[in-house]
N, C-alpha and C positions, 0 to 999 in steps of 0.2 A: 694364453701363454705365448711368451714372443716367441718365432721361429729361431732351431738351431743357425748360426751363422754360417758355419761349414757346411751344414745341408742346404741351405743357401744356394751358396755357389756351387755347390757339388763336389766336395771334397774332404779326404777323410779328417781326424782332429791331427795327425803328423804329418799331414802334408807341409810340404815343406815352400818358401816363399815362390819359388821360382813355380813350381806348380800351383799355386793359390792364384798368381799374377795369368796363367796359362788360360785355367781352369774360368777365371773372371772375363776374361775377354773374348773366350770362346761363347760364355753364355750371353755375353752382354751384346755380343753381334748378334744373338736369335732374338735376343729380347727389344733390341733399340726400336721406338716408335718408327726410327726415320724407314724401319725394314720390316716390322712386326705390327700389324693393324688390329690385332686383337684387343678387345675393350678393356681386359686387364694388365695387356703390355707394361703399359707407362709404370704403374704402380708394382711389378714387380722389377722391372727396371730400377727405380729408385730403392728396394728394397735390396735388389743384388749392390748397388753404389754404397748404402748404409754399413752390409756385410763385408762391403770391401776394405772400406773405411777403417772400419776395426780391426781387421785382420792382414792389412798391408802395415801395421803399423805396427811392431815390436810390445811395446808398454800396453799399448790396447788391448793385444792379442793375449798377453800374460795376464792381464785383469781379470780379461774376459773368459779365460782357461777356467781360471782361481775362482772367481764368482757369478759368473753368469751372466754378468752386465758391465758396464762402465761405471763406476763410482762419480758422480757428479757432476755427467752429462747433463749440457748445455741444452736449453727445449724440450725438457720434456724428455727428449729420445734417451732409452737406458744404452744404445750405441753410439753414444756422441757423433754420428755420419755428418761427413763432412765436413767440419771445422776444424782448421790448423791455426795456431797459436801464432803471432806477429804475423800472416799474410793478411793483408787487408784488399789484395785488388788482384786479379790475372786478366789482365790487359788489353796491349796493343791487338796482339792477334784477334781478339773477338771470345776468346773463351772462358768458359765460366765455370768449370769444371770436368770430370772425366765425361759427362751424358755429349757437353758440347762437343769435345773430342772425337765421341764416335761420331757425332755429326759431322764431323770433317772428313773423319777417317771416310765412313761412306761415302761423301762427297770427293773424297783426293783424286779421284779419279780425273773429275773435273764432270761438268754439263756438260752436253750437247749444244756444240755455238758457242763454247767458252774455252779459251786455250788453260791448260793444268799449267801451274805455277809448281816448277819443282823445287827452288828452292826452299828451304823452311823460313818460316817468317821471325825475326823478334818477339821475345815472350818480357814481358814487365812483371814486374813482384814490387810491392810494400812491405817492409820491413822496420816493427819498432825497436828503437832501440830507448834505455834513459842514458842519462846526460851522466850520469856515473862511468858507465860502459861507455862509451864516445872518449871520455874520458883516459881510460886505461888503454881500449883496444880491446876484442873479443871473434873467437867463431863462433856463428851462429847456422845451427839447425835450423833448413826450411825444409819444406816439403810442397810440394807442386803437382799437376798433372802435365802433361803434355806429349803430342806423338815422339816417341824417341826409337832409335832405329834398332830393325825386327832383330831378337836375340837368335831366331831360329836359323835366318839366313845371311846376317848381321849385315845387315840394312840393301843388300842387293835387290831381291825380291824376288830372286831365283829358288824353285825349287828343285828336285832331284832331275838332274842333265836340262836344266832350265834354261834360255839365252832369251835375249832381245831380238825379233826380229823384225824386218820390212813392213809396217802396217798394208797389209793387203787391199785394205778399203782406199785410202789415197796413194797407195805406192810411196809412203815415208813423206810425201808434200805436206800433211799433216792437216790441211782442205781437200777438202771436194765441191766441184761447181756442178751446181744443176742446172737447169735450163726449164723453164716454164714457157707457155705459149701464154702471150695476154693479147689483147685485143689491137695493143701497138708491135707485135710481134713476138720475134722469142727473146725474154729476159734472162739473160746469165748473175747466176749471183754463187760467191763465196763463202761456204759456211766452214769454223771449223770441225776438222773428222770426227763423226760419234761415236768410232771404233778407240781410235788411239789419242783422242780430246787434244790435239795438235800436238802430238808428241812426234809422230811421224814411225812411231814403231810400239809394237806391244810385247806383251813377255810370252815366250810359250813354256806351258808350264810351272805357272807362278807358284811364289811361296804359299803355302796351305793355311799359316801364321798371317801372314799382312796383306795375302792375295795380290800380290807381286809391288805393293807399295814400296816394300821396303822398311815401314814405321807401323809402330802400333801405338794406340794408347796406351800410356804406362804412368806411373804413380812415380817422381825420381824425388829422392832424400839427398842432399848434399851441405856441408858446411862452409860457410862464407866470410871469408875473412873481414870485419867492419876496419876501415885503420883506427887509430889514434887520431883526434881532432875533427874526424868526418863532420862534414854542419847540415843541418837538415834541410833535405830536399836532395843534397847529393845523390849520385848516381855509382854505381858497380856495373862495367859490363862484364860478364862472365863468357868468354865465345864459347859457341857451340854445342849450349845447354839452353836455346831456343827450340822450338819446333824443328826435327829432322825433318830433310830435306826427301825426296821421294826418291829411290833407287840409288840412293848413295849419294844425291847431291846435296850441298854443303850446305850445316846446319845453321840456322839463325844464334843469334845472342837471348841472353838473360840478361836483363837490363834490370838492378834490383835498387829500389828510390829507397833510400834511410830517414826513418821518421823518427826524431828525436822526441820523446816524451816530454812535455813541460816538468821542470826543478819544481817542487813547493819551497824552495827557499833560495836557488839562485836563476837570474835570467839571466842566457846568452847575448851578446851583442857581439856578432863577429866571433872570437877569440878570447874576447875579453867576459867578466863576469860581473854581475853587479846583484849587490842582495842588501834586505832594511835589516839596521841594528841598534836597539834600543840601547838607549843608555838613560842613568838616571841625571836628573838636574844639578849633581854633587859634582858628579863626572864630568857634563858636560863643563861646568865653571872651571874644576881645577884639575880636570884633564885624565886619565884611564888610559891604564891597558885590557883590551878587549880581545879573548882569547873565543876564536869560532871554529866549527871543524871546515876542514878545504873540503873539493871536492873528491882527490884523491883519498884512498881508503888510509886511514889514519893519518893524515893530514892535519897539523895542525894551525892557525893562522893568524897571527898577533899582531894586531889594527891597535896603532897607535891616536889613541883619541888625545888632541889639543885641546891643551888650556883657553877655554874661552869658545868651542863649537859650540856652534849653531844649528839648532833644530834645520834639517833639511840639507846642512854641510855632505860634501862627500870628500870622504878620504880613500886614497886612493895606493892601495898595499902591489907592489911590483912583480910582477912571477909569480902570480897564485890564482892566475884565469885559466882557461882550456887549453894543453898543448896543443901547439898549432900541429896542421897535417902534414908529415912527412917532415918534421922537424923537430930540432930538444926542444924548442923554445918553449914559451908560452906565453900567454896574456897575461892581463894585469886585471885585479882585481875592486872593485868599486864599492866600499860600503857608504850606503847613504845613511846617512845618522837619524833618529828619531828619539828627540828627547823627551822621557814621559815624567810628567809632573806627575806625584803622589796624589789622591782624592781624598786621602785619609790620612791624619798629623796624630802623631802621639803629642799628650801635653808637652814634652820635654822636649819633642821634634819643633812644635809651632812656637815654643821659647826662644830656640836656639832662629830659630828664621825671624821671629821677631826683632831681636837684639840684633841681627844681621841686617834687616830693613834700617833700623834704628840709627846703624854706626855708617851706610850707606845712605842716611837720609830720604829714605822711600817713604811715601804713603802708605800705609795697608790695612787693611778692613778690621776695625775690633770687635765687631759684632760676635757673640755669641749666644747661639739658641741655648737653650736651656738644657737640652738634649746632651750638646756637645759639652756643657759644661758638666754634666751628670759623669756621661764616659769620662771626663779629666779625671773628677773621682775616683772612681773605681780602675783607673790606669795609674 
């Protein structure tokens, strides 16, 4: 029987988000491989992420309340862990999830011999959208991981009478040089500090919550304006909803790339739209109106087909392609024509087309199978 999720992370059923978010992070630093070498680490690690999964999530959590599982969880897993709906990538930064995060987070400190990088980095997100939605404009629901700054000390990294001070190991130089004797004398060399990782000062008395970073891993939910017209592959930057920055310095972007869905029945060019519309051989001679739906939600779009088109003609209706971005306007729209011969004549049909060969003077086939003269028949 699968494990309770709340017992899980260690938390009662009313715990409330802000405690569930506490509660995960506190366990997930004992559990992280990068800190925990116990040979069932990892695996419960991945089992606290699946718990989390569920239960940082509103709809999940109420499912999961209601029946005990996820209704039609992807994998196999009865807790869907993991999976968010239109993210398809988290990116530049290097990260792959919340396990990677605490791997940073451990690491924010910085190595030994490697200066700490305080700003926060750029984070990327994929996002689908269809050609519908592009169309009108919409917010859309993402949800993401990423270090966002500490709620407990609200990103400083102080905790109670906390301050920054003098790294005592370099006196604030943020290096230390050592000196080695080699057989050519004494070698001086440069490393940076393994106290303060070239910061030049450390915290006394850090936050308890992010151990004087300033950021934790955190789960953020936010809604994203797509515009009208966006073309796919465009970009959103969002400031300041990348990666926080370490002690309050200045958070990176959300760079979020919009992937338009392929139409089953129009393709984009630019602005403009272009889609196949059958018409029959009758039409094509003595010309149609040809009513389609637009893109826009009841939308209707009346293609005026010419007397005398040509299989493969395109006609070409004005103001009825993709509003352009940050404008009323819009494209024009392209129906390529496809004129479909009948495969099958009712006797009265291949009269009237014969008599029609006849008064235009065509050749046409008189052959009939025996077959088809039986259906005249009984037609």
């Amino acid at each position: 029987m699968a494990k309770d999720l709340y017992e899980v992370i260690g938390v009662s059923r009313d715990a409330s988000d802000a405690e569930i978010k506490k509660a995960f992070r506190k366990k997930a630093r004992e559990l992280h491989p990068d800190v925990n070498k116990a040979p069932e680490a990892e695996d419960q690690f991945k089992e606290l992420n699946e718990a989390y999964d569920v239960l940082s999530d509103p709809q999940k959590r109420a499912q999961y309340d209601r029946f005990g599982t996820i209704p039609g969880a992807a994998g196999g897993n009865p807790y869907g862990g993991g999976g968010y709906v239109d993210i398809e990538d988290l990116f530049g930064g290097g990260f792959g999830g919340m396990g990677d995060l605490f791997s940073t987070f451990f690491g924010g400190q910085g190595n030994a011999g490697r200066q700490v990088r305080k700003n926060g980095r750029d984070m990327g997100i994929g996002i689908r959208v269809t050609l519908e939605e592009v169309a009108k404009g919409l917010k859309k629901e993402i949800v993401y991981d990423r270090l966002a700054p500490c709620p407990d000390c609200g990103g400083k990294g102080y905790g109670e009478n906390g301050r920054n001070v003098t790294c005592p190991e370099c006196n604030g130089q943020g290096r230390v040089v050592t000196i080695q004797q080699t057989f050519l004398g004494n070698m001086q060399s440069a490393t940076t500090c393994p106290k303060c990782h070239g910061m030049g000062s450390v915290v006394e008395n850090p936050c308890s919550e992010c151990e004087g970073q300033g950021r934790v891993p955190d789960r953020q939910r936010m809604s994203v304006d797509i515009p009208v017209g966006i073309r796919d592959g465009q970009q959103l930057r969002i400031s300041q909803f990348g990666e926080a920055g370490i002690q309050g310095a200045a958070a990176g972007d959300l760079i979020v790339t919009v992937r338009v869905v392929p139409h089953e029945f129009f393709e984009r060019d630019g602005d403009d739209l272009h889609c196949s519309v059958k018409i029959s051989m009758v039409q094509a001679a003595l010309g149609a109106e040809i009513e389609i739906d637009g893109i826009l939600d009841d939308e209707e779009v009346d293609i005026d087909i010419p007397e005398g088109c040509q299989h493969g003609q395109v006609v070409r209706v004005r103001g009825y392609g993709m509003p352009r971005l940050r404008s009323t306007a819009r494209g024009d729209l392209y129906a390529h024509i496809e004129v479909v011969v009948p495969k099958k004549l009712s006797k009265r049909e291949r009269e009237i087309l014969e008599e029609l060969a006849e008064e235009m003077g065509e050749e046409v086939s008189e052959k009939r199978t025996p077959l088809q003269k039986l259906r005249d028949i009984f037609d």
